[in-house]
N, CA, C and O atoms as CSV, one atom per row, in Angstrom:
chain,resi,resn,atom,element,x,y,z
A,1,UNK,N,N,73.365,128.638,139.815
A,1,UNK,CA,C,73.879,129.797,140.500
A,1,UNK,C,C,75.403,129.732,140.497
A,1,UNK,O,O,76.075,128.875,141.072
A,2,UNK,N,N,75.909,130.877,139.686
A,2,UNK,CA,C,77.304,131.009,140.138
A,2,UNK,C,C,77.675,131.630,141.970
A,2,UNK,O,O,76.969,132.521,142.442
A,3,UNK,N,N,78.725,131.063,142.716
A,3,UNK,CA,C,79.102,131.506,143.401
A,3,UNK,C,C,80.355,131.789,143.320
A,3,UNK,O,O,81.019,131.010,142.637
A,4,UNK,N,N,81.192,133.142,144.069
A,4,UNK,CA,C,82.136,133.386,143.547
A,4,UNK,C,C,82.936,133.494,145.213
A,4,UNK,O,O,82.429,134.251,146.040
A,5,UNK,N,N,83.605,133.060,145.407
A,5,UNK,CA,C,84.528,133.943,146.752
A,5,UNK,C,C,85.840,134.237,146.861
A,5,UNK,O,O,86.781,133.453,146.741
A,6,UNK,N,N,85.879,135.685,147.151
A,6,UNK,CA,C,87.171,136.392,146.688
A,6,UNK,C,C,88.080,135.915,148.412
A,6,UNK,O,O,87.773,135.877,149.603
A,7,UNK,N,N,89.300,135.633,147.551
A,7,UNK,CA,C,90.526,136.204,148.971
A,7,UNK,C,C,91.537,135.446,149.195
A,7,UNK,O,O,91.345,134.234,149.104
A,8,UNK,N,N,92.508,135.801,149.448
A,8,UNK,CA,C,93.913,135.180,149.195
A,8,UNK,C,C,94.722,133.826,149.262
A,8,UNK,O,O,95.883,133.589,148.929
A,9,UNK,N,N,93.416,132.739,149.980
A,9,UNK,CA,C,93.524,131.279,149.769
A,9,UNK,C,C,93.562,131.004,152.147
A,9,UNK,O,O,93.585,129.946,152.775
A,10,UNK,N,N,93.550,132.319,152.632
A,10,UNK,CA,C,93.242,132.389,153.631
A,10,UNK,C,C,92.620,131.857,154.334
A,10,UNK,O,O,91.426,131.925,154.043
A,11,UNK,N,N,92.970,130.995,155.687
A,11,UNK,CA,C,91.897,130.245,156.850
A,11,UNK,C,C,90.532,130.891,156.700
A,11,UNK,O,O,89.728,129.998,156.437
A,12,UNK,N,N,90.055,131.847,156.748
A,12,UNK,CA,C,89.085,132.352,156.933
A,12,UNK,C,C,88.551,132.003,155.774
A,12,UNK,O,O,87.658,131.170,155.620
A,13,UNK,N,N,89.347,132.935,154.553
A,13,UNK,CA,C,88.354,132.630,152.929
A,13,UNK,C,C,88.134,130.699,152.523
A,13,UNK,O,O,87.513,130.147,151.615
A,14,UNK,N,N,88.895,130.182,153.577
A,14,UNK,CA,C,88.369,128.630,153.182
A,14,UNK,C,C,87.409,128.000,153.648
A,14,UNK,O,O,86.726,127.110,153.141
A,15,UNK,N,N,87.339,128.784,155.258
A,15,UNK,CA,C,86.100,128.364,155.636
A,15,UNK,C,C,84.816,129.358,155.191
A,15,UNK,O,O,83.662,128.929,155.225
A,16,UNK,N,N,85.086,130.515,154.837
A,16,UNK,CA,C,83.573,130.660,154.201
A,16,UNK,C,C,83.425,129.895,152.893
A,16,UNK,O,O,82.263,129.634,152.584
A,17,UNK,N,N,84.087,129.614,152.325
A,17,UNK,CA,C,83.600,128.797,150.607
A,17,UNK,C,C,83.111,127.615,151.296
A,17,UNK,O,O,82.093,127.232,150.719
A,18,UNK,N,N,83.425,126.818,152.359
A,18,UNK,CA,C,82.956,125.730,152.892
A,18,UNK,C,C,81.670,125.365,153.285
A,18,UNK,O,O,81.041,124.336,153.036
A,19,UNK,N,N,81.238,126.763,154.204
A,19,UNK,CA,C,80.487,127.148,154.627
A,19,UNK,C,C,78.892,126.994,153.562
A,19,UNK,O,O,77.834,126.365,153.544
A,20,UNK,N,N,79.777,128.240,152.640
A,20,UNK,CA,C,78.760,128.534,151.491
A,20,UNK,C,C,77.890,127.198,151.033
A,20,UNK,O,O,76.670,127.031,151.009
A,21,UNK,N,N,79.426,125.947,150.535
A,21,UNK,CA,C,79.110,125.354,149.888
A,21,UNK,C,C,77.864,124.141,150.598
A,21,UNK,O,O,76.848,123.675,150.081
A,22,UNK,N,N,78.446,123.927,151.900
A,22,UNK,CA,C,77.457,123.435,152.633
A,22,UNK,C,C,75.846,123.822,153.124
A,22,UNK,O,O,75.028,123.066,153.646
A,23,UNK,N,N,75.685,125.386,152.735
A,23,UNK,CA,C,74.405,125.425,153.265
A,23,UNK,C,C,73.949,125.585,151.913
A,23,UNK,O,O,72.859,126.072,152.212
A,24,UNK,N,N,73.933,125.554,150.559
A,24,UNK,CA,C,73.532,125.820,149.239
A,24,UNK,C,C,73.493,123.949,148.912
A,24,UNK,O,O,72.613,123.292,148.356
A,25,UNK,N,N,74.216,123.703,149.240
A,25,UNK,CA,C,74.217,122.071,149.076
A,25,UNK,C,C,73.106,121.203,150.246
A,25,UNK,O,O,72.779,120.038,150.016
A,26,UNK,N,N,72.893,121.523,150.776
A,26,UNK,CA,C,71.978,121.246,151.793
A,26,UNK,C,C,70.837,122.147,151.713
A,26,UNK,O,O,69.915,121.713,152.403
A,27,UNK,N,N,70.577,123.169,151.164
A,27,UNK,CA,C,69.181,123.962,150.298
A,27,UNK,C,C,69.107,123.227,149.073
A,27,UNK,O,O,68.064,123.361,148.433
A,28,UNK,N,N,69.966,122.503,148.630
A,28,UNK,CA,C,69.456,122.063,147.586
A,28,UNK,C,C,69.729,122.679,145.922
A,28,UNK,O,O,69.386,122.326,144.794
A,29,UNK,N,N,70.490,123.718,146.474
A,29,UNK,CA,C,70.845,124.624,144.980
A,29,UNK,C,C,71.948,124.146,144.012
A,29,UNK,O,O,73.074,123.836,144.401
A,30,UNK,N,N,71.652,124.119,143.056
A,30,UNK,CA,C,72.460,124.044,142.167
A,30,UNK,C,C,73.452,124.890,141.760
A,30,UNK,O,O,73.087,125.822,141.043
A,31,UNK,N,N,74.643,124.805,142.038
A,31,UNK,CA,C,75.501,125.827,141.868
A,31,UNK,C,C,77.100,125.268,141.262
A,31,UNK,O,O,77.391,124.092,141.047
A,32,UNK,N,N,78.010,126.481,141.068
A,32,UNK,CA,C,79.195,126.225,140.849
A,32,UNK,C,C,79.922,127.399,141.388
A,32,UNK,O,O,79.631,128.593,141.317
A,33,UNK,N,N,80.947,126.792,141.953
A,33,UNK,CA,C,81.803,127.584,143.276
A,33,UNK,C,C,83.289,127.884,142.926
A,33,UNK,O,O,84.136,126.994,143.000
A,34,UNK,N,N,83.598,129.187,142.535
A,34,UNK,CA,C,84.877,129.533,142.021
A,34,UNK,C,C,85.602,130.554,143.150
A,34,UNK,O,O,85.005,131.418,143.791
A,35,UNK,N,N,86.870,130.275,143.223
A,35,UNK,CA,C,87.829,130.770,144.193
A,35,UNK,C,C,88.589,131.700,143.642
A,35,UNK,O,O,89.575,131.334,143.003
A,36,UNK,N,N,88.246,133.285,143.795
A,36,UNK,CA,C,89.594,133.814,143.309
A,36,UNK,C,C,90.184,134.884,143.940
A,36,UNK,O,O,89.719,135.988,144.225
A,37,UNK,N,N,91.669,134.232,144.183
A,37,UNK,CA,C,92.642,134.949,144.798
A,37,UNK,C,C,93.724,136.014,144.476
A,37,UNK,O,O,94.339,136.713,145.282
A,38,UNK,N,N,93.832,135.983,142.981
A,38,UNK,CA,C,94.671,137.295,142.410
A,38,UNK,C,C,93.946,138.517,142.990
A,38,UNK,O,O,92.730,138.379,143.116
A,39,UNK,N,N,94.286,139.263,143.228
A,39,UNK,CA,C,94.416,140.588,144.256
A,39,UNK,C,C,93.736,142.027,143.499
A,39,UNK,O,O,92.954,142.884,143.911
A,40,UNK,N,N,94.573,141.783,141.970
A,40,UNK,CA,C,93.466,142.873,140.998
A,40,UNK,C,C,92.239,142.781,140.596
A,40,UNK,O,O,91.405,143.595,140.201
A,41,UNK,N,N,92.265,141.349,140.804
A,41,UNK,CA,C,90.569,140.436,140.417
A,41,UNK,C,C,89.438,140.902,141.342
A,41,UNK,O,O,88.287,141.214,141.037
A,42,UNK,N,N,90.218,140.870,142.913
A,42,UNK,CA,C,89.279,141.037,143.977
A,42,UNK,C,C,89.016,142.460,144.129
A,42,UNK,O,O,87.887,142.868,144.401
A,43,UNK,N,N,90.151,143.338,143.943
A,43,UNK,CA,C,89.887,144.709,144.033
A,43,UNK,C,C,88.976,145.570,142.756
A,43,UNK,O,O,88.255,146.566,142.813
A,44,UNK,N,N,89.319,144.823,141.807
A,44,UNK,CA,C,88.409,145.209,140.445
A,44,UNK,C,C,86.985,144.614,140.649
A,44,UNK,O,O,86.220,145.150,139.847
A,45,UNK,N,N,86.397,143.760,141.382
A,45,UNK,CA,C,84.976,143.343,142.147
A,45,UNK,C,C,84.718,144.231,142.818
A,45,UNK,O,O,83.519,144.507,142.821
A,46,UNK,N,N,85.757,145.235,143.824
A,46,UNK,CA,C,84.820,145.918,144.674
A,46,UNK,C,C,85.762,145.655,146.211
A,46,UNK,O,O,86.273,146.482,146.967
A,47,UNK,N,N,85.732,144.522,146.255
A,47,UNK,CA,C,86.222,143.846,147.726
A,47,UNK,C,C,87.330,144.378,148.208
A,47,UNK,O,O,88.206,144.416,147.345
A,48,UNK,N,N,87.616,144.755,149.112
A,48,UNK,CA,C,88.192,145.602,149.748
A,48,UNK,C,C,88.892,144.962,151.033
A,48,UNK,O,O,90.026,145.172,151.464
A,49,UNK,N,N,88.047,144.253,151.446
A,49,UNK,CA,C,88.214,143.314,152.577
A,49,UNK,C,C,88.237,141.985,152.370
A,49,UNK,O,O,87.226,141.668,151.743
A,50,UNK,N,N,88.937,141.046,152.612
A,50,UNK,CA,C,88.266,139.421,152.401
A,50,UNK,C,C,87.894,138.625,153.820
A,50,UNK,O,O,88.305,138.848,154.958
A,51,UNK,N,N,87.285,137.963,153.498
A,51,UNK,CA,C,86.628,137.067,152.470
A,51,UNK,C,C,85.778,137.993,151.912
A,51,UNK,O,O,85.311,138.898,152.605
A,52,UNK,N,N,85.510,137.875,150.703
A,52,UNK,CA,C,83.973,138.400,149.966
A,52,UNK,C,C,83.259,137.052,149.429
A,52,UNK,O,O,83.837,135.966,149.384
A,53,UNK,N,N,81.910,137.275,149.026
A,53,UNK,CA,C,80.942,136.154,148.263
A,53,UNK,C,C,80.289,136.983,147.242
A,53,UNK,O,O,79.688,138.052,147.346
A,54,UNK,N,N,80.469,136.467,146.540
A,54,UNK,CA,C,79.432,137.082,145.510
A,54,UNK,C,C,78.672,135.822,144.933
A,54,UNK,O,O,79.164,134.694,144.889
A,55,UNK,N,N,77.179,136.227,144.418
A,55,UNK,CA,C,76.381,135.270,144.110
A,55,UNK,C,C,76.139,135.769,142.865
A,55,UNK,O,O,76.017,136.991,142.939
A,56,UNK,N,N,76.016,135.361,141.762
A,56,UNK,CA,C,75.535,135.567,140.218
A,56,UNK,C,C,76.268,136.869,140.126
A,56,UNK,O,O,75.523,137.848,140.086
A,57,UNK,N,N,77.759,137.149,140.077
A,57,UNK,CA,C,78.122,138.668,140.329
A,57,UNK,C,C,77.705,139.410,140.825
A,57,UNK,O,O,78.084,140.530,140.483
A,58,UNK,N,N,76.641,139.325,141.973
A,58,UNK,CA,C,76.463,140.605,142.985
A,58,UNK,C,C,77.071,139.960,144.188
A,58,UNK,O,O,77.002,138.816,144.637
A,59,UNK,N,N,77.886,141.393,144.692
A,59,UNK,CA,C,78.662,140.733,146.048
A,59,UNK,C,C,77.529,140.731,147.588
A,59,UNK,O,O,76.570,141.498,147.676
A,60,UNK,N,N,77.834,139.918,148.463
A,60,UNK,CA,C,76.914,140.185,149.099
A,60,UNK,C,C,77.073,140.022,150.495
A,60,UNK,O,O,76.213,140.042,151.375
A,61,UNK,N,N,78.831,139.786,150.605
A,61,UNK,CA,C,79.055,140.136,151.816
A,61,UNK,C,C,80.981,140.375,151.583
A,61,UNK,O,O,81.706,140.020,150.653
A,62,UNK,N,N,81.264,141.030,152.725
A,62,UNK,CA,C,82.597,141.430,152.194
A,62,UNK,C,C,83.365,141.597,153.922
A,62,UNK,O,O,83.013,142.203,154.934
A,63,UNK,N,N,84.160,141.006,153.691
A,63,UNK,CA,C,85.126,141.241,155.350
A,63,UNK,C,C,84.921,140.571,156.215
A,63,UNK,O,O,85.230,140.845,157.374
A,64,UNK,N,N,84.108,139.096,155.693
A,64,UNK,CA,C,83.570,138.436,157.192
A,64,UNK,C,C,83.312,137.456,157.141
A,64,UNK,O,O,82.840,137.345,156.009
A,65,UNK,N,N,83.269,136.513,157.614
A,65,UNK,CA,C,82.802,134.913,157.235
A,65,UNK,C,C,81.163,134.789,157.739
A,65,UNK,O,O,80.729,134.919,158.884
A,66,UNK,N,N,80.479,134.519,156.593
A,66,UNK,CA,C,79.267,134.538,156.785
A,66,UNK,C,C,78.558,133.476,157.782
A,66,UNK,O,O,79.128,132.401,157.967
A,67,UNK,N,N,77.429,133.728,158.375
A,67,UNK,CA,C,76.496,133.116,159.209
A,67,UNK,C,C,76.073,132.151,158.356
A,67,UNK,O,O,76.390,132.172,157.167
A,68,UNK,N,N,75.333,131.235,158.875
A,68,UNK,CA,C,74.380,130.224,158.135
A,68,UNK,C,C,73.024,131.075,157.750
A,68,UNK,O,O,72.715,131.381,156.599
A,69,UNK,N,N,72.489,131.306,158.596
A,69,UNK,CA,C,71.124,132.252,158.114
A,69,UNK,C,C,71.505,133.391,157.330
A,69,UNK,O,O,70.593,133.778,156.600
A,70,UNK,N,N,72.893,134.247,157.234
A,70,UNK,CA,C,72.770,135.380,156.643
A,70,UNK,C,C,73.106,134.432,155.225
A,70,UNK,O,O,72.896,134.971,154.139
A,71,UNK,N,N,73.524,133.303,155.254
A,71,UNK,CA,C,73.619,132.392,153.496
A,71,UNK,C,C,72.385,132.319,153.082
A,71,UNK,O,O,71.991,132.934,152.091
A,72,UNK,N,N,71.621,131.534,153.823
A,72,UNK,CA,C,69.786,131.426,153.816
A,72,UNK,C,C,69.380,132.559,153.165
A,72,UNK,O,O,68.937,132.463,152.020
A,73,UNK,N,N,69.490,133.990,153.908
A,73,UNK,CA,C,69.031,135.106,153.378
A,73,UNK,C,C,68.906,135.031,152.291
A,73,UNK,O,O,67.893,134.841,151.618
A,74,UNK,N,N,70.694,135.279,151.810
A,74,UNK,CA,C,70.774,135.773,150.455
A,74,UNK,C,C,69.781,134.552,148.848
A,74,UNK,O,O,69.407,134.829,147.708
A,75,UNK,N,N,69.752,133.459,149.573
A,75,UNK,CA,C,68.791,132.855,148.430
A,75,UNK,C,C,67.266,133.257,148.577
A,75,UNK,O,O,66.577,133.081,147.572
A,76,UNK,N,N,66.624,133.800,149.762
A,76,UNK,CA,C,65.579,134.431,149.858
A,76,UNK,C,C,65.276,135.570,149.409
A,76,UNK,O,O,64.103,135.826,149.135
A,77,UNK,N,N,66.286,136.491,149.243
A,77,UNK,CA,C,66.077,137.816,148.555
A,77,UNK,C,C,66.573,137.550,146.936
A,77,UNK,O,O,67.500,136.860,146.513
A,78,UNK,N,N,65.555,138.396,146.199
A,78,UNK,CA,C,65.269,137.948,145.191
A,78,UNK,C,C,66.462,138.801,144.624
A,78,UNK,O,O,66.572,139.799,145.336
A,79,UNK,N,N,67.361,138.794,143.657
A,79,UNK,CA,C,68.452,139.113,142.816
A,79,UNK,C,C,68.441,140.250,142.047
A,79,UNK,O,O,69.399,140.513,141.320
């Protein structure tokens, strides 16, 4: 699983990649976790707000530092 999280290198956007990386690492997923902060990158995704996450290029949360269960979710709903 690619994970992607958009946003300007921000307190917030560090603790959601942290976040991410801890509950996908503790599910057990195999993944790789890319940070990107150029500004046309994030706005050409969509993101509007940061932090964003995107999982396999679909974004799936945007403006907020995610919950532990709303991380859970997103590997439960199928892609």
């Amino acid at each position: 699983m690619k994970v992607t999280v958009y946003g300007p290198g921000c307190a917030r956007c560090t603790q959601t990649a942290q976040i991410v990386k801890e509950v996908l690492e503790t599910e057990g997923v195999s993944f790789t976790l890319e940070k990107i902060s150029d500004y046309a990158e994030i706005a050409k995704a969509g993101i509007m707000a940061t932090p964003g996450v995107a999982l396999d290029g679909k974004v799936v949360s945007v403006g907020k530092i995610p919950t532990v269960s709303e991380i859970k979710d997103w590997l439960r709903t199928p892609g």
